[in-house]
C-alpha positions as CSV (number, residue, x, y, z in Angstrom):
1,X,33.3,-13.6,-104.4
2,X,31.6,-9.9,-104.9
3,X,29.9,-9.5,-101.6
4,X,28.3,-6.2,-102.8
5,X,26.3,-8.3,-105.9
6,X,25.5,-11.2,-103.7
7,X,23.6,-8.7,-101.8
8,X,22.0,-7.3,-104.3
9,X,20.8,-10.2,-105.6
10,X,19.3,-11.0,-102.4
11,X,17.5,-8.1,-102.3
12,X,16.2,-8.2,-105.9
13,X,15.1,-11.6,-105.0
14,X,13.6,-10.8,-101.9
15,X,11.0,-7.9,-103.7
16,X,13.5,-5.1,-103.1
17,X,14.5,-2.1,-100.8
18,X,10.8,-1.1,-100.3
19,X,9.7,-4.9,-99.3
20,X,12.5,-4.7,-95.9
21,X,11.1,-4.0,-92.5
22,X,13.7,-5.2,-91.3
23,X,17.7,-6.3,-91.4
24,X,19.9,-8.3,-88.9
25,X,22.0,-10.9,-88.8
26,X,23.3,-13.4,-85.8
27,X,27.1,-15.6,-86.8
28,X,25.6,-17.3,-90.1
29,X,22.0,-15.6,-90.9
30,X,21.0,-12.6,-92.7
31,X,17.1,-12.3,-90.9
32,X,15.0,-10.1,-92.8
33,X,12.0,-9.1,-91.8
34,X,9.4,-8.7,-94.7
35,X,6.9,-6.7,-95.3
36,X,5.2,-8.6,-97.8
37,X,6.7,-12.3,-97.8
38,X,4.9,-13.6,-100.6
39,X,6.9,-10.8,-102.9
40,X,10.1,-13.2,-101.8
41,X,11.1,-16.1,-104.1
42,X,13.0,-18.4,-101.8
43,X,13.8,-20.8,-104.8
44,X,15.4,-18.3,-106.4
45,X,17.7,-16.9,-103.1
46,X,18.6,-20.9,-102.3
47,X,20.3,-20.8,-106.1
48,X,22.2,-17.3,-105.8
49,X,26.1,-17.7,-105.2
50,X,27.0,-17.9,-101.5
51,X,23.9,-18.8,-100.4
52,X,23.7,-22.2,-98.0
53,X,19.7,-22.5,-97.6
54,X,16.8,-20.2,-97.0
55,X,15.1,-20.9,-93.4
56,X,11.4,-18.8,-92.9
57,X,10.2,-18.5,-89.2
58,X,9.1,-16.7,-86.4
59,X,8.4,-14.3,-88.7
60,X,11.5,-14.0,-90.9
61,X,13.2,-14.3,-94.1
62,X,16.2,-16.2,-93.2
63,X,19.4,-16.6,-95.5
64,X,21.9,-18.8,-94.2
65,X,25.5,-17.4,-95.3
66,X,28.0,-19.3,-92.9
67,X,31.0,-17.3,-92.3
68,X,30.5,-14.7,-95.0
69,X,27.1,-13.2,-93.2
70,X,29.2,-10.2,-91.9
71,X,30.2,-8.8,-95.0
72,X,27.4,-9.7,-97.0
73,X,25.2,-7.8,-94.4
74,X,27.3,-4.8,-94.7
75,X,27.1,-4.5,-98.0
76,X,23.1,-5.0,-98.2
77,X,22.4,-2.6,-95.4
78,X,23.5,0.4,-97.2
79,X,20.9,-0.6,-100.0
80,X,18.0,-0.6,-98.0
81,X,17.1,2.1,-95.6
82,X,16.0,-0.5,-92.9
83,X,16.4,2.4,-90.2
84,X,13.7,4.6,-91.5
85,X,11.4,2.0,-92.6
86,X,7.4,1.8,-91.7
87,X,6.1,1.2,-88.3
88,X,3.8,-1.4,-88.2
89,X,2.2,-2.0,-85.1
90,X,1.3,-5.4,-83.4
91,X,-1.6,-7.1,-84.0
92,X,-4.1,-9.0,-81.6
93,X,-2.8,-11.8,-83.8
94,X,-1.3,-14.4,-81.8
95,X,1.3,-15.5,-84.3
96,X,2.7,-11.8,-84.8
97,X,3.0,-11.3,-81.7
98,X,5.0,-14.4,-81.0
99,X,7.1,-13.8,-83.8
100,X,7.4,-10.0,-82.6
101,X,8.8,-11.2,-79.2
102,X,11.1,-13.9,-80.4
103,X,12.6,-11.1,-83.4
104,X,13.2,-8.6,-80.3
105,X,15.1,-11.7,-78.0
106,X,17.4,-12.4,-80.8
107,X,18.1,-8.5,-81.9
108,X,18.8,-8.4,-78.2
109,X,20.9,-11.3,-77.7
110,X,22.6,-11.9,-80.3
111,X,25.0,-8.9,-80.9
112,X,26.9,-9.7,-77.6
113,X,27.3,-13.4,-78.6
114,X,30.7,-12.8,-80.2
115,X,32.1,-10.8,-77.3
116,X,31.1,-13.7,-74.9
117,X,32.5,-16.1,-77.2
118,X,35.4,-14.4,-77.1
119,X,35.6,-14.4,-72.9
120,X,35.1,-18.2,-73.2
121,X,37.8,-18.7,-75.5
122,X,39.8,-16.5,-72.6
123,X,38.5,-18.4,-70.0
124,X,39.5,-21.6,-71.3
125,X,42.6,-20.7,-72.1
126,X,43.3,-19.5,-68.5
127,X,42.0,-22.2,-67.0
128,X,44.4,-24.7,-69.0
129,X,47.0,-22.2,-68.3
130,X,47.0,-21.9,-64.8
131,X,46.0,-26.3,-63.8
132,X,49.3,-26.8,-66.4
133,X,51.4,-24.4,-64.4
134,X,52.0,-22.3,-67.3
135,X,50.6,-19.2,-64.9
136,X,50.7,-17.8,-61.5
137,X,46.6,-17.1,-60.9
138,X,48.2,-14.6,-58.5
139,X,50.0,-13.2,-61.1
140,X,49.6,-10.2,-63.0
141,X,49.2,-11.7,-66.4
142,X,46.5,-14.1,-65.4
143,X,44.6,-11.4,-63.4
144,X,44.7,-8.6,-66.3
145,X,43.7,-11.5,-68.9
146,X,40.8,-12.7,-66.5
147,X,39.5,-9.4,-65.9
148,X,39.2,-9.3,-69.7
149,X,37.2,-12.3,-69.7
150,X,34.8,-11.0,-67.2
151,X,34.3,-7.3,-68.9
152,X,31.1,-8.7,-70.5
153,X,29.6,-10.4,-67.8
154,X,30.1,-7.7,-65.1
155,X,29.2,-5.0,-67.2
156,X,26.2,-7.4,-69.2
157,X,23.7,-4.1,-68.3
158,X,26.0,-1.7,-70.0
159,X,25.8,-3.9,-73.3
160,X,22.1,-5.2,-73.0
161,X,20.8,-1.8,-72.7
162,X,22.3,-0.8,-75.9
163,X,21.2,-3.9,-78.1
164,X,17.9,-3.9,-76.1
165,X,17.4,0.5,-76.9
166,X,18.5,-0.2,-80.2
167,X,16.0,-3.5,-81.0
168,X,13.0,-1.0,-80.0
169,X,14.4,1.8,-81.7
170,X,14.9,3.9,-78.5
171,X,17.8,6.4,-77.3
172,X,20.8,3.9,-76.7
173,X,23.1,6.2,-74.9
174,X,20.5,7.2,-72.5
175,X,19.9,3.6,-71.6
176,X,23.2,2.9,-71.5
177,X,23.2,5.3,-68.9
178,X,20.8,3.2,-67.1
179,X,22.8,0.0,-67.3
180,X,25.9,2.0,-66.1
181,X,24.1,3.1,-63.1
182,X,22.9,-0.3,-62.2
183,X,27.0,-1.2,-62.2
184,X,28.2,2.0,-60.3
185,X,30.1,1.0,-57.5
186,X,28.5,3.2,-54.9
187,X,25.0,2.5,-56.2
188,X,25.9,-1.7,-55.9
189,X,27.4,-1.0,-52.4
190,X,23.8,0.7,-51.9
191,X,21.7,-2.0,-53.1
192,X,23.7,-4.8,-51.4
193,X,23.8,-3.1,-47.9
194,X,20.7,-4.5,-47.2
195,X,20.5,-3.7,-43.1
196,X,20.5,0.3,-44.2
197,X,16.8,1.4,-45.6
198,X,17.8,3.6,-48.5
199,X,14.9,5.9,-50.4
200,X,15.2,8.1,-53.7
201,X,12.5,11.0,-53.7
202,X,11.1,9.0,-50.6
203,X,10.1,5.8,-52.0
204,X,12.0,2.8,-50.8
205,X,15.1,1.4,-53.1
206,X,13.8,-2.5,-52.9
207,X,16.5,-4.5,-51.8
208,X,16.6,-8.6,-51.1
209,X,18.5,-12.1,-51.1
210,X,18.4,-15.2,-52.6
211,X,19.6,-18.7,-51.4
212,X,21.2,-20.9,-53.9
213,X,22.0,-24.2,-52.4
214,X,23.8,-23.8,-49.0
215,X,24.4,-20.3,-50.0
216,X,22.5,-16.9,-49.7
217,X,23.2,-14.0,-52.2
218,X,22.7,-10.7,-51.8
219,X,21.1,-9.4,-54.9
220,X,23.2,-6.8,-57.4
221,X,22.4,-5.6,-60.4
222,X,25.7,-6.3,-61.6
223,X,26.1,-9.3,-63.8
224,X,22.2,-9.0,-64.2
225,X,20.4,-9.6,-67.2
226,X,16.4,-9.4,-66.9
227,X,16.2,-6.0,-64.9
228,X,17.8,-3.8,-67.5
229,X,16.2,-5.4,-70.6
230,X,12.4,-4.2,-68.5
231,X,14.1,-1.2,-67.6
232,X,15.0,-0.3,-71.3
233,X,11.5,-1.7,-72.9
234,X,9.5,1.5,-70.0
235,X,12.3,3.6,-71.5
236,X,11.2,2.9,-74.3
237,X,7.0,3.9,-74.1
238,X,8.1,6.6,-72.2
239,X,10.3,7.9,-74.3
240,X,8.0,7.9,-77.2
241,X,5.0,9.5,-74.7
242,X,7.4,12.3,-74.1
243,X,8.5,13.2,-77.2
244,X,4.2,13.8,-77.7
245,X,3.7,15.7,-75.4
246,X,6.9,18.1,-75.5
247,X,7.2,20.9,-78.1
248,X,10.3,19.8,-80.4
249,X,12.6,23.0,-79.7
250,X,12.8,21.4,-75.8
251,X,13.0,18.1,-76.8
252,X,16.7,17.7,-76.7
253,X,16.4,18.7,-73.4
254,X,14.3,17.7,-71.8
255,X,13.3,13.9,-72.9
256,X,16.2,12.7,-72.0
257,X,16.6,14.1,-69.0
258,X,13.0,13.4,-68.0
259,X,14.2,9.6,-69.1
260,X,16.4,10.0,-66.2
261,X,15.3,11.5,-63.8
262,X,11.9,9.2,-63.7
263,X,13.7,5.7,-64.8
264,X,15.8,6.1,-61.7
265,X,13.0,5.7,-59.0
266,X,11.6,3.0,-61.4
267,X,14.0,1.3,-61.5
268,X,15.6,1.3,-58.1
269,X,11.9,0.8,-56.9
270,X,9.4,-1.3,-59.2
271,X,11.1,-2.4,-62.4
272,X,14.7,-3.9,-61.2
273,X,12.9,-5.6,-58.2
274,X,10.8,-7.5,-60.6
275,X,13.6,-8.2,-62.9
276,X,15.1,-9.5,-60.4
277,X,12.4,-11.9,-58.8
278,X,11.9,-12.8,-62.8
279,X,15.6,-13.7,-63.4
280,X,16.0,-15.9,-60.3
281,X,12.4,-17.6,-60.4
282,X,14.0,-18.7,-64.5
283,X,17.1,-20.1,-62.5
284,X,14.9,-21.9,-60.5
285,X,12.5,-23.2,-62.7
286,X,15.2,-23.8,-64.8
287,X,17.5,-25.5,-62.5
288,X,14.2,-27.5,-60.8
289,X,13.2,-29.0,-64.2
290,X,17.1,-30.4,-64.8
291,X,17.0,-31.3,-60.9
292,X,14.5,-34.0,-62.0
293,X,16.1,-36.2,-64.2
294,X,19.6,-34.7,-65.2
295,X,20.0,-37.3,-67.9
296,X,16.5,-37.0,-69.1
297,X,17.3,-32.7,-69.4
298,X,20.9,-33.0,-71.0
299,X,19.4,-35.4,-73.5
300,X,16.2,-33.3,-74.6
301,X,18.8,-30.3,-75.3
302,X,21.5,-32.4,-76.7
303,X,18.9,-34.2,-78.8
304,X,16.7,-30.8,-80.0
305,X,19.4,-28.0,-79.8
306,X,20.0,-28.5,-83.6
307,X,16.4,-28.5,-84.6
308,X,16.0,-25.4,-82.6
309,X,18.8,-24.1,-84.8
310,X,17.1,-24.9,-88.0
311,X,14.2,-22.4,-87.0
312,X,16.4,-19.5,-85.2
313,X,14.6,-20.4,-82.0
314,X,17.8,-21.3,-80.4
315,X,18.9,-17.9,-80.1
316,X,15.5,-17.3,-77.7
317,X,17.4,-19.5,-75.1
318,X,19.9,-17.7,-74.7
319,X,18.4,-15.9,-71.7
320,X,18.4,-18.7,-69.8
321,X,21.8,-19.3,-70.1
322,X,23.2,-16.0,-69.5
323,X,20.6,-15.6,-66.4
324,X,21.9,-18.6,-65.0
325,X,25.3,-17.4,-65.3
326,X,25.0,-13.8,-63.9
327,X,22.6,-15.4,-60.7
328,X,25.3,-18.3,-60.0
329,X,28.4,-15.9,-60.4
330,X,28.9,-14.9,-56.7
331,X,28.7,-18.9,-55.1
332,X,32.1,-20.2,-57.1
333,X,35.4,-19.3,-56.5
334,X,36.5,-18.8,-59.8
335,X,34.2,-16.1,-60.1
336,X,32.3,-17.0,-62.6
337,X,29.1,-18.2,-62.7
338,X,28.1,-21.7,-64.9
339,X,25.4,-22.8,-66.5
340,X,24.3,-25.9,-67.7
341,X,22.1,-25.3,-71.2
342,X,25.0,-24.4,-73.4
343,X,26.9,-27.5,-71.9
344,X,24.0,-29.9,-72.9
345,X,24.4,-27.8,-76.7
346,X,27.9,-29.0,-76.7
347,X,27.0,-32.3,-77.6
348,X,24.2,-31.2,-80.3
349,X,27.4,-28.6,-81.5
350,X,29.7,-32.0,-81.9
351,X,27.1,-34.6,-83.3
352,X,25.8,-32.1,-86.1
353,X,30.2,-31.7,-86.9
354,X,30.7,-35.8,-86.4
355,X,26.6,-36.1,-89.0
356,X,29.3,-33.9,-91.6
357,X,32.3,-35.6,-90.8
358,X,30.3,-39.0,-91.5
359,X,28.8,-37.6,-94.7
360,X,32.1,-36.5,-95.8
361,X,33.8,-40.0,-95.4
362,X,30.9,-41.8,-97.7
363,X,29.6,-39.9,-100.3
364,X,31.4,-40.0,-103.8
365,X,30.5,-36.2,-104.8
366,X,33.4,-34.3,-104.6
367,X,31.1,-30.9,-104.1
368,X,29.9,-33.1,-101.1
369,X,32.6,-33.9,-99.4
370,X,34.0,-30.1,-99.7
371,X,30.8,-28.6,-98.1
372,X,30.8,-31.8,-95.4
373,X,34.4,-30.8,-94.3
374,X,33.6,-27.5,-94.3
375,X,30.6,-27.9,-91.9
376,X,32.6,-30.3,-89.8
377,X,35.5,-28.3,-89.5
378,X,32.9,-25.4,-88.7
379,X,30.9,-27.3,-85.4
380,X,34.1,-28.7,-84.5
381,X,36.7,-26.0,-83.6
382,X,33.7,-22.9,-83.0
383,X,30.6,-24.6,-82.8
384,X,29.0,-22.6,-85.5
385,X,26.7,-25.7,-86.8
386,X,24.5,-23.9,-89.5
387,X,27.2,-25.2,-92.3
388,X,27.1,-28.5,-91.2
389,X,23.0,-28.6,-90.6
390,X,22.0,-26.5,-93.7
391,X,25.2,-27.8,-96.2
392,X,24.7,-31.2,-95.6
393,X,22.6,-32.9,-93.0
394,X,19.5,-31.6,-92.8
395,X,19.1,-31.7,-96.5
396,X,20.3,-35.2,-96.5
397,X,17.7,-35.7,-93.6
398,X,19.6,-39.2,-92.2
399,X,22.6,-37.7,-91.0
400,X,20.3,-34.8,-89.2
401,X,18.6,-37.8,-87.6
402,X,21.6,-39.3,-86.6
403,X,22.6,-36.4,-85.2
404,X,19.4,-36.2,-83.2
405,X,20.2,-39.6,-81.3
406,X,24.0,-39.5,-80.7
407,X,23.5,-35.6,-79.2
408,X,20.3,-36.7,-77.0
409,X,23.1,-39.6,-75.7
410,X,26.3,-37.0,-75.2
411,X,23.6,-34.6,-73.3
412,X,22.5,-37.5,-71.4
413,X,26.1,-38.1,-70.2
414,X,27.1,-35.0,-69.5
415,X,23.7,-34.9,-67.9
416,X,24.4,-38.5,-65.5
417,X,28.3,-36.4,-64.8
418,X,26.9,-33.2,-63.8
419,X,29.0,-30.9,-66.7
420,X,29.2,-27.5,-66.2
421,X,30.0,-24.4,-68.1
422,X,31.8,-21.5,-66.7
423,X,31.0,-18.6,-68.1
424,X,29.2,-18.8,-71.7
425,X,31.1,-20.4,-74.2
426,X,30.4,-21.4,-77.4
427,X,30.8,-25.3,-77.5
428,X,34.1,-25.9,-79.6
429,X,37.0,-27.6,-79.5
430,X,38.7,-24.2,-78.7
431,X,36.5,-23.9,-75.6
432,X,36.9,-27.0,-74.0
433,X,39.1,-25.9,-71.1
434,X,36.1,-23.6,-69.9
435,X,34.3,-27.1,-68.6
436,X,37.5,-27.5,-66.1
437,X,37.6,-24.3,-64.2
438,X,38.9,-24.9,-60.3
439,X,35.3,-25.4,-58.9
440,X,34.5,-28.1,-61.8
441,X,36.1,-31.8,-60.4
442,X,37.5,-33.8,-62.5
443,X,34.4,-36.7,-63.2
444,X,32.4,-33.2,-64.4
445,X,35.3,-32.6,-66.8
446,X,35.3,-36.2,-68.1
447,X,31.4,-36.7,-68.2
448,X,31.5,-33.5,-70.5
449,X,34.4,-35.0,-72.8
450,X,32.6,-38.6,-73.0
451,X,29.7,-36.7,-73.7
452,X,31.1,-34.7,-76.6
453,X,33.0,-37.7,-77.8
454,X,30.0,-40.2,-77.9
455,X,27.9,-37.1,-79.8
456,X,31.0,-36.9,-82.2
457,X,32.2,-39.9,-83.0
458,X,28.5,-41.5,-82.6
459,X,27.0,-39.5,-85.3
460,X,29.8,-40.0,-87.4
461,X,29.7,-43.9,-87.4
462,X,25.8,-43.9,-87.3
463,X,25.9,-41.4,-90.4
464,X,28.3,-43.8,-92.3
465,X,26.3,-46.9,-91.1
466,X,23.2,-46.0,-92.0
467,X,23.8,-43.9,-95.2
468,X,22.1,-41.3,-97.4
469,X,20.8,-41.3,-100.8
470,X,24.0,-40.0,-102.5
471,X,22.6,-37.7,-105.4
472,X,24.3,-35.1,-103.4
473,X,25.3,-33.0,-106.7
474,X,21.8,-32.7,-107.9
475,X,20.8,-31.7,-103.9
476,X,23.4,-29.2,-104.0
């Protein structure tokens, strides 16, 4: 397969270099942002080689590669100068600007999704490890290898900073800067003593607590996700104001260190404060709304996590998810913090795989049953679902149905058990040790398998029961 001419077909087909805003990608997509869509000929894109399905929303042209995305996308950036292309401002318009925001969430978000994938794989191989007696949690293996795992968490306002600065084209080292300061020991032993009053050019460094449950928290900044992203987008206008108003022969100079000297106070005084009261108010709303009816939430995410797939707006959960980790880390003693949405996407992760694995075991096509497995295989060991939705299900529409109803019963069971994810792990048979970490019981290990099970080996009979229209060659 020539990577380098599957891009450029794309582009060709697409209107060309001078018709991309924009160029990202997430694990399966290649999102471009155009800046005249009606210049794209998605019929054409769907036929090119390689090419799974073309999705367009919030704003986007998006080709669904699978597994290939990485090396398609570096061979198609280098043909379009995405970097220095035109600025166009937002619009009162409401759509653009809600396509604007979501764009910026997922350039934010989704460039750290592989690392924590990779901490949850880490995770739940530790915590297999160590309940088999295959490692001393005392020991030094398990303690180097855990620290591992939590590198991204700890330090989430080191990384965020950079994919934030970068998604609003601002100076990433300098706000990495700013994310490191939030994480430096002596400035979290500052902000977590909260009995001392502490000032920086006189103005008071905010400091507070939170109860969670029977617990109270003392706020850090560490493990934090909303205050860095605010503190990056004021970098960002003030950057841009400073670089206006100095001459360019002191600009290397100064902005940056302007940037510094005036984010601190901000930050320390008005913008990580409200970050902060932003991030835990989501936990609680968040956490109130699944307090209602458990079943009723695991089965509305279960049930709709794929569909949200199918547009890209999954990836604008994510901050939920990784806020709920980073404000729940400090009550467990495994120390790490869980949440609950990714768990409930588990079983919408193994009914989209069981959909494929259903379509796989009835249709007659040959081509079918390769791109089924495929998909299957895909949502079953990594959760990556795209393959599955966009090779077979969704264009087969039944099985995506099917899908639907056994994932809204898995998230309802996991719902009923009170699963838990610890950490942030992609839902995947490689992951599955991450739902039994030592503050999970066993009946919240078990409601998550039955859940998974009932999502995967639901969809699968339901898919085979019910059937499809099997002209699956012409489809594909």
């Amino acid at each position: 397969m020539d990577y380098k001419q599957i891009a450029q077909n794309i582009l060709d087909s697409v209107g060309g270099a001078s018709n991309v805003k924009d160029a990202t990608h997430c694990m399966t997509r290649l999102r471009l942002v155009l800046k005249d869509p009606s210049l794209a000929d998605k019929a054409k894109v769907e036929k090119l080689e390689g090419v799974i399905q073309v999705v367009e929303a919030g704003g986007q042209f998006q080709v669904v590669l699978g597994g290939k995305v990485n090396k398609i996308y570096d061979e198609f950036l280098p043909l379009v100068n995405v970097e220095g292309g035109e600025e166009v401002a937002i619009t009162g318009d409401k759509g653009s600007l809600v396509n604007t925001v979501l764009q910026t969430i997922s350039k934010i978000f989704t460039p750290i999704v592989p690392a924590i994938a990779a901490s949850g794989l880490i995770k739940g191989l530790l915590s297999a490890a160590s309940r088999l007696g295959w490692v001393d949690p005392a020991g030094s293996t398990y303690i180097i290898l855990f620290a591992a795992s939590n590198i991204i968490f700890y330090f989430i306002p080191v990384f965020l900073a950079y994919t934030t600065a970068k998604a609003l084209k601002t100076n990433e080292i300098i706000a990495m800067v700013l994310g490191a300061f939030l994480c430096y020991p002596q400035i979290d032993a500052l902000v977590q003593d909260v009995a001392t009053v502490s000032t920086i050019f006189g103005l008071p460094v905010v400091k507070t607590a939170f109860t969670i449950g029977e617990q109270t928290r003392v706020f850090s900044y560490t493990e934090s996700v909303i205050p860095i992203v605010l503190s990056v987008i004021v970098l960002s206008f003030l950057e841009r104001f400073l670089k206006k108003v100095i001459p360019d022969i002191l600009q290397i100079i100064l902005v940056p260190g302007l940037c510094l000297i005036i984010m601190l106070p901000v930050m320390l005084t008005v913008v990580g404060p409200i970050g902060a009261y932003i991030g835990y108010g989501m936990q609680w709303l968040y956490s109130s709304l699944m307090g209602i009816s458990p079943l009723l939430g695991g089965a509305v995410v279960g049930g709709l996590w794929g569909v949200f797939v199918i547009f890209g707006a999954h990836r604008a959960l994510l901050p939920i998810g990784l806020n709920d980790v980073s404000v729940t880390a400090a009550v467990h003693n495994c120390g790490a913090g869980h949440n609950t949405l990714m768990c409930y996407a588990g079983a919408a992760n193994f009914s989209q795989a069981g959909a494929a694995l259903g379509v796989m075991l009835k249709t007659k096509s040959k081509e079918l049953k390769q791109v089924a497995a495929a998909g299957s295989l895909s949502a079953f060991l990594v959760g990556i679902t795209e393959p599955a939705i966009y090779g077979c299900n969704l264009r087969l529409k039944k099985p995506m149905i099917c899908a639907i109803i056994a994932g809204a019963l898995g998230g309802a069971i996991m719902g009923i058990g009170g699963a838990s994810n610890h950490g942030f792990a992609n839902n995947g048979i490689l992951t599955i040790a991450t739902y039994y970490c030592s503050d999970n019981t066993l009946g919240m290990f078990l409601s998550y398998l039955i859940g998974i099970a009932v999502a995967f080996f639901g969809a699968a009979i339901l898919t085979y029961i019910v059937g499809f229209e099997d002209d699956a060659d012409n489809a594909l």
